[in-house]
Phi, psi and omega in degrees: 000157194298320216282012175263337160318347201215096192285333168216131164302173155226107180274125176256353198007160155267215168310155164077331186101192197234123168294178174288356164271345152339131146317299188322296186282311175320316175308279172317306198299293188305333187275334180067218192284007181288348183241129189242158178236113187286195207207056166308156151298325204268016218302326197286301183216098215293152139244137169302325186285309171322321193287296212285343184283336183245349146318311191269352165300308193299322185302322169304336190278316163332273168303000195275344219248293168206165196265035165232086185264129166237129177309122181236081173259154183222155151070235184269001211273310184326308171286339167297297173331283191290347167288304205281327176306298187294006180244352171261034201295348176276317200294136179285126205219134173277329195139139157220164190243102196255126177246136179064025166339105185305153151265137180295324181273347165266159194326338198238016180300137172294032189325296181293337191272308206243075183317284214285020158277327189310349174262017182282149199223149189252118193260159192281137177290150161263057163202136161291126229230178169205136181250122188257152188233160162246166164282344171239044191273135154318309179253026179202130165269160170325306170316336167253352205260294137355275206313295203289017176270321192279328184299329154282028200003066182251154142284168187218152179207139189263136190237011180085168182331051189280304268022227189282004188033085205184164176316301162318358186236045182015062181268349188109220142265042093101066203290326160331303170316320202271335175293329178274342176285326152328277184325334180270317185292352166296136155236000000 
């Protein structure tokens, strides 16, 4: 099956994490120990340095297994990803795959809980990377969403009418997700 082409993850979450109905975790469960989740203190109300502090544990964890780590994040987890990636320019990265980027400037942003997210600015990744997006997401226009793939010089994909791409939005194991996550990690 494809997702063994690929030997360890790092699963980002957003707040709080990803539930058992989550696609992310739905996810995790089939990769087994091939899968690291990372563990902030802060899951309720993030700090960025916590986030990005629990990226590289699970990536040292990660990397234990094999040196081909692919980044899998949502939500907010996207911006934790791209913070530890661009403070990581050495660390060997397979690609990561960032969904639902929140916008920090926008109206539905979680501001007073994940503060110290709100100045992260999106800088070109060192991995190839791809950003999926929805059209009716609360906390991203399609557009922003856009900006910030090319400002992370990632492909970007529009996956359609998702909402928040997220349980709520009844994806499953999200067979969409898997075909594009496929695509970034083939080489």
């Amino acid at each position: 099956m494809w997702w063994w082409a690929v030997s360890a993850y790092v699963i980002i979450p957003g707040i709080d994490g990803s539930d058992g109905q989550h696609w992310q975790t739905l996810w995790e469960r089939q990769w087994g120990t091939s899968a690291v989740r990372i563990s902030p203190a802060s899951w309720s109300t993030p700090e960025l340095d916590d986030w990005t502090d629990a990226v590289q544990e699970a990536y040292d964890e990660a990397s234990r297994q094999d040196s081909h780590v692919v980044l899998v994040a949502h939500s907010l987890g996207c911006w934790a990803a791209s913070t530890w990636l661009n403070k990581n320019l050495s660390s060997p990265i397979g690609g990561a795959f960032l969904v639902a980027p929140p916008d920090p400037h926008g109206p539905e942003f979680p501001r007073r809980a994940a503060a110290s997210f709100t100045e992260v600015s999106a800088q070109p990744l060192p991995c190839p990377a791809l950003v999926v997006g929805s059209a009716n997401d609360p906390y991203c226009t399609p557009e922003a969403a856009a900006d910030f793939a090319s400002r992370w010089e990632a492909r970007w994909h529009l996956a359609g009418e998702c909402g928040h791409i997220n349980s709520a939005s009844g994806l499953g194991s999200w067979e969409h997700g898997r075909e594009l996550l496929r695509s970034l990690t083939q080489h």
